[in-house]
N, C-alpha and C positions, 0 to 999 in steps of 0.2 A: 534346405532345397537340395537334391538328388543331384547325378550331374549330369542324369539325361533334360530335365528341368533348367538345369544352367545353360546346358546348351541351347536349346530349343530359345529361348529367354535372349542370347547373346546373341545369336545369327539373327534372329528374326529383327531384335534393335537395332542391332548394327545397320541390316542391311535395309532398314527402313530410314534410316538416318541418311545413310549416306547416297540412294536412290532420293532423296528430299533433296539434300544440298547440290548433288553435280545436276538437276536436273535443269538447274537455274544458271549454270556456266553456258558464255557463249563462244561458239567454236573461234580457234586461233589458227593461226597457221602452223601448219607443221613441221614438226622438228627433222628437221631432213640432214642421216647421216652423209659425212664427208664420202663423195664417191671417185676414188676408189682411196681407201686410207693411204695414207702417206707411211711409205716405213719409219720405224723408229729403234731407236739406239736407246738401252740404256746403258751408262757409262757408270762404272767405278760402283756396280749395286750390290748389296750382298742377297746373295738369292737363297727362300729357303722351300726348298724344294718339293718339298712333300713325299718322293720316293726314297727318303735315305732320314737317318736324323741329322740336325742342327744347321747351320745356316752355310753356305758357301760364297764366301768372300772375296769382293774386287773382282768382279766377274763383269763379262759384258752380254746383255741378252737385246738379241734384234728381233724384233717383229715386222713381218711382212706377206703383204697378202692372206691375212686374215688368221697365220699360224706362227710359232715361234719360228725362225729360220735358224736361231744359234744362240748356243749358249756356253760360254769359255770363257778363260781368263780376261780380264781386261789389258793386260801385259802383250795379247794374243790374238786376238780376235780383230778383226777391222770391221769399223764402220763404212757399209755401203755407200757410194756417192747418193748424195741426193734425198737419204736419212736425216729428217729430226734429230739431232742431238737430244738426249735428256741426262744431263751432268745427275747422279742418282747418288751421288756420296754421299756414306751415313743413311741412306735409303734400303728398306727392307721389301722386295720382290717377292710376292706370293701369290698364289692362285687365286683367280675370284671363287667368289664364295657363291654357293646356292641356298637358295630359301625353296625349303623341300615342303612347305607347307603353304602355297601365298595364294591369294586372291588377285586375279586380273577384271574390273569394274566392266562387264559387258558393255557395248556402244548400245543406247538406247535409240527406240525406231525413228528419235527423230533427229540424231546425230547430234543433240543441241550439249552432248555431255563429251563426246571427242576429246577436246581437251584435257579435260580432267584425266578421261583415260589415259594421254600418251603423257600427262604428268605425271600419274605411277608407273606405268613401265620407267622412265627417268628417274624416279628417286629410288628406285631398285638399284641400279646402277649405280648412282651418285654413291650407294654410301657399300658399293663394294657386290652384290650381289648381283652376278654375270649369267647366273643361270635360277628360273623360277619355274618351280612344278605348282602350276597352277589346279587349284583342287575343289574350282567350283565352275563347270565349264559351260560354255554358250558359244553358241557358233559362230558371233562374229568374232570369238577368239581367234576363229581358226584362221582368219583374214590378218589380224594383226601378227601374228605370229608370224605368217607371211612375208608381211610390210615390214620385219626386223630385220626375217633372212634375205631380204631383198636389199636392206640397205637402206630404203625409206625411211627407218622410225631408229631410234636412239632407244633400245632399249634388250634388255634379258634374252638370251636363249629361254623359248615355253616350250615349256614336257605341259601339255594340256590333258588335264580329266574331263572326262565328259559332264553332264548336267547329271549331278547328285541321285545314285539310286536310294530310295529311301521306301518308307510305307506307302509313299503316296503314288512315287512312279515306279516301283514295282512290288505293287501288291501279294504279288502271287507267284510263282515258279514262273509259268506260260508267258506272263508277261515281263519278268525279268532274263529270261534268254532271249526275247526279243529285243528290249533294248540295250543288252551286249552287243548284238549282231549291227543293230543301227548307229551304237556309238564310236564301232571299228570303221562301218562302211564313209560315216560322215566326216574318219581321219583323226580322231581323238586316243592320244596315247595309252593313257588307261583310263580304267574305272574307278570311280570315286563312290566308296559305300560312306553311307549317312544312316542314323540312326532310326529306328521305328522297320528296319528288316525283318521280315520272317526267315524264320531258322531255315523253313523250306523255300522261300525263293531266295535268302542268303546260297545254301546248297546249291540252286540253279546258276546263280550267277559266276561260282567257282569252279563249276563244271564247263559252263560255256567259257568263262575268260580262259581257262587251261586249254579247248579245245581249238581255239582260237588264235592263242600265243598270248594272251592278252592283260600285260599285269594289272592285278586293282590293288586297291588298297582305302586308308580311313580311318574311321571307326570302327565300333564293334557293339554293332546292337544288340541290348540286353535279353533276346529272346535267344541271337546264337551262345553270346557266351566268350570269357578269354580263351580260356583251353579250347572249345573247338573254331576259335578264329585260326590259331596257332596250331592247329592239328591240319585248318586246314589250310595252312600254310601261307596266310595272308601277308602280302607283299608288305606293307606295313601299317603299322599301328600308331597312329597320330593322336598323340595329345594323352599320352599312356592310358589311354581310352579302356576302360575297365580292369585296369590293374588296380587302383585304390578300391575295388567294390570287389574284386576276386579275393582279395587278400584281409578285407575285414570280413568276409564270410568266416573265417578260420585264425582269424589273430593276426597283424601283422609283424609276428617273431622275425627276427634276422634268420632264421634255418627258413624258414617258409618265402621268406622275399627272395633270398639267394635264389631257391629250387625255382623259383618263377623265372628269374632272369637264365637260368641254367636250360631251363626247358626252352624257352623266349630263344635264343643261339641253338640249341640241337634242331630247333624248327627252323632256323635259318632266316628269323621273321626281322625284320630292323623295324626301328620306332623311331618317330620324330617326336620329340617329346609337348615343344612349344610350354617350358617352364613359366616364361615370364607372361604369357598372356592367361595362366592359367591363373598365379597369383593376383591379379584385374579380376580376375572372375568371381573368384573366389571371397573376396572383399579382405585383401591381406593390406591394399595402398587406400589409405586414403585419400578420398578425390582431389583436393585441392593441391596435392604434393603433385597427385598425377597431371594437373591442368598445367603445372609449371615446367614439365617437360618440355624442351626449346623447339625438338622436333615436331609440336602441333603447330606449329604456323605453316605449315606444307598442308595442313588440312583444310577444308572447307569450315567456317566455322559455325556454320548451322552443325555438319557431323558432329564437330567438338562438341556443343555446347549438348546436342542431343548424350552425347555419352555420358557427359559429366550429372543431366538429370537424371537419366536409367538408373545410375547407379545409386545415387543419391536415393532415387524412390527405392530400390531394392534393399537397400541396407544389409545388412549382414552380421556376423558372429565373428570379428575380429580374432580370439580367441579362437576359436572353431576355426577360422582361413588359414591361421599360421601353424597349428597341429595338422592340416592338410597338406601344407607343401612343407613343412618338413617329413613329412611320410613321402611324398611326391621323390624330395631328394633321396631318400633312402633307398627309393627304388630306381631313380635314375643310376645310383651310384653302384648300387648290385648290377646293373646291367652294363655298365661302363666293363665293371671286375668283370663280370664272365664275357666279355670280349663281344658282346652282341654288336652290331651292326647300329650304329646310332646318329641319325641323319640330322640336322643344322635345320630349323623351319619356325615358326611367328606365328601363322596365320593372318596375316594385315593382308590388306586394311580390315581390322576387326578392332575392338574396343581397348583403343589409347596404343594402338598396335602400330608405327605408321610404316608404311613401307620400306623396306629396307634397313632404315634407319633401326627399325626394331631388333632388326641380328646383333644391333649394341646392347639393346638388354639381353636377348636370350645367350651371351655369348657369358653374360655375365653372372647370370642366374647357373648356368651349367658349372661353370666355376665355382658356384657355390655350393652349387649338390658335390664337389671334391672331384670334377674331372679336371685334368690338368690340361694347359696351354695348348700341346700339342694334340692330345686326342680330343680338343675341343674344334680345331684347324684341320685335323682330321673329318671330321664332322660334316664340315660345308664344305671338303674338296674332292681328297682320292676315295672316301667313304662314299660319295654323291658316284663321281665315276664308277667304284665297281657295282655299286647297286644297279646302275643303268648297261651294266656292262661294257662301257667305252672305256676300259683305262688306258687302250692305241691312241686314244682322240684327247683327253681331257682330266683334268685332276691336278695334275703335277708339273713343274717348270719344267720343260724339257723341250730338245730341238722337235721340231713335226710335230706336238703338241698347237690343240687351240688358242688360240691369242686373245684368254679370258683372265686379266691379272690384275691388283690389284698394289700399285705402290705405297711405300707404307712411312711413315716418317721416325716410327720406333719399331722397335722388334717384339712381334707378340708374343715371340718365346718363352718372353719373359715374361711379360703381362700380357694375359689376353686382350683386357681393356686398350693395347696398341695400336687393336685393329681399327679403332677410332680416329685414331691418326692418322688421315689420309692425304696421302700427296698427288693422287691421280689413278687413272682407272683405266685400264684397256678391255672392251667390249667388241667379239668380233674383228680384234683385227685395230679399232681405233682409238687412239691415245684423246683422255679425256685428262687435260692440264686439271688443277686445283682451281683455276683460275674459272678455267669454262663451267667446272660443274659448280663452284660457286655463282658465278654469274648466272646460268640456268634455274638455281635453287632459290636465288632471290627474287625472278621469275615467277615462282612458283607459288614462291608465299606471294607473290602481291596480287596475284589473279585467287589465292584463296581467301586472301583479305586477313593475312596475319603478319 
């Protein structure tokens, strides 16, 4: 099977599965952020910063009104009256992380699935992920996203795509400059390309985002092509979306993969790779290891059990999956060397993907294509900022910096797998104890029935 076929195949299950399952949740009430957050102190943490290398120690960082307000020795630094204390000893401080590729579940027209929704914006957060470029859009996103910066909802900073250009909704040039124009005016950050483009309304739609301001990014449909994705300059490439089909046209030599990641950075193009939900796709896990994953009881278990049949009926070339994503790493890891731009992203909820929680395997998987700890950390922080161009606002521990962090109980310097360790989460400004997002997540699973 192709892997315009796998796709087409994956989205279309997925998103049938899990349209099936939340259609049958009944609405709860809602999770309503603390207003206005309460400052907070961390005491005695080691902070690792992301603008410098390695970690700085015994440090105190206060958060307040929704930004860092300080960051300084602990020896030095006072805690504000009226400040949470959080004793953070032996605690490692790092910026939240972004899932550069995620799916936010539209509100269906008859509300009756809400919950579910603001159960994923929550477990984005719960497991570290402060900021989500969501890359399959619908308009009541634009409402939710709203209801987060307003305070209402407990969940992610959305970078929202508009509703997926593909063959179907923009057939043709004429009608893909128009719906550039409609998915700027509706407020949607960029455009999200999906696969079945023509080369000539691909063209239209790179013309009009550029005249526009207006970044997209995606895939890369097999009529335009890698090389002129990347000529023409495509904001990114998700899911190394035609580099395994560019480079068995011609061998995939280590001189030929390199020149591809070489050109990949001269074009200034970054990729979100999504390793580990590609190895699911590809039929590298088998099902029943994958069912034992702890983090499906946050799902609805109609979705689960749908995923676990798909694949099951689909079967696959186990041999053939793991010659794919060992080529997959080979190219992650030439792109790593030549310095490209390489963004943190899953794709969940997609297949055995679950929200947030996923950044634990793709953090893991990237590790294994041989990128190291920090340029993995890199990844989902200051790599995420300069792509978006905020690194004044967001990225890095630093004073005037956003108040998007996540506490850590080990140091993922060392092992990435650290990041799993979580002590707490500050979202927007609000300290979420271990305790709360545990308490939330159980929650979660018992309204999904796992």
């Amino acid at each position: 099977m192709d892997r315009s076929t796998i796709w087409r195949w994956s989205r279309r299950r997925a998103a049938s599965c899990l349209v099936a399952a939340t259609g049958l949740l009944a609405p709860n009430a809602v999770l309503l952020a603390q207003q206005p957050p309460q400052p907070v102190a961390f005491v005695n943490v080691n902070v690792i910063p992301m603008d410098r290398n390695g970690v700085v120690a015994d440090q105190t960082v206060i958060v307040s009104g929704g930004r860092i307000a300080a960051v300084g020795p602990a020896s030095s630094t006072p805690v504000p009256d009226g400040a949470l204390r959080v004793d953070a000893s032996g605690k490692y401080l790092v910026p939240g992380l972004a899932e550069m590729h995620g799916h936010v579940p539209a509100v269906n027209a008859q509300g009756t699935n809400r919950q579910f929704v603001e159960d994923v914006l929550f477990l984005y957060v719960a497991a570290g992920a402060t900021t989500v470029r969501g890359m399959q859009g619908h308009p009541t996103q634009l409402e939710l996203r709203a209801r987060v910066d307003r305070g209402e909802l407990i969940g992610p900073r959305l970078v929202l795509a508009g509703p997926q250009l593909s063959g179907q909704s923009a057939p043709d040039a004429e009608t893909a400059q128009r719906r550039v124009q409609e998915q700027q005016q509706a407020g949607f950050d960029l455009l999200k390309i999906q696969e079945g483009v023509s080369l000539a309304a691909y063209d239209a739609i790179v013309a009009a985002a550029r005249a526009r301001g207006m970044p997209f990014g995606g895939h890369v449909p097999d009529d335009v092509g890698l090389q002129h994705a990347l000529a023409s300059g495509q904001g990114t490439i998700d899911h190394l979306d035609n580099y395994v089909a560019a480079l068995r046209e011609g061998g995939a030599t280590p001189e030929r993969i390199a020149a591809i990641a070489r050109e990949t950075r001269t074009r200034n193009v970054a990729v979100v790779p999504t390793m580990a939900l590609w190895e699911v796709l590809l039929g590298a896990h088998d099902v029943d290891a994958l069912l034992a994953r702890p983090e499906l009881r946050y799902m609805p278990r109609p979705t689960v059990d749908g995923w676990a049949n798909n694949l099951r009926r689909r079967g696959g070339d186990a041999a053939a999956a793991r010659e794919e994503v060992a080529l997959r790493n080979r190219i992650l890891a030439a792109l790593h060397e030549a310095d490209v731009r390489i963004l943190m992203g899953t794709d969940a909820p997609q297949l055995f993907s679950v929200p947030g929680f996923s950044l634990y395997r793709e953090l893991r998987a990237m590790a294994a294509a041989g990128m190291p700890p920090d340029a993995i950390l890199r990844s989902g922080t200051v790599a995420v900022a300069r792509h978006f161009g905020i690194e004044a606002e967001a990225g890095t521990v630093a004073a005037g910096k956003r108040a998007d962090l996540l506490l850590l109980d080990a140091n993922p310097l060392a092992d990435i797998a650290n990041v799993e360790r979580r002590a707490g989460v500050v979202v927007n400004g609000r300290w979420l104890s271990e305790t709360e997002i545990r308490r939330r997540l159980d929650e979660i699973a018992s309204r999904a029935g796992g």
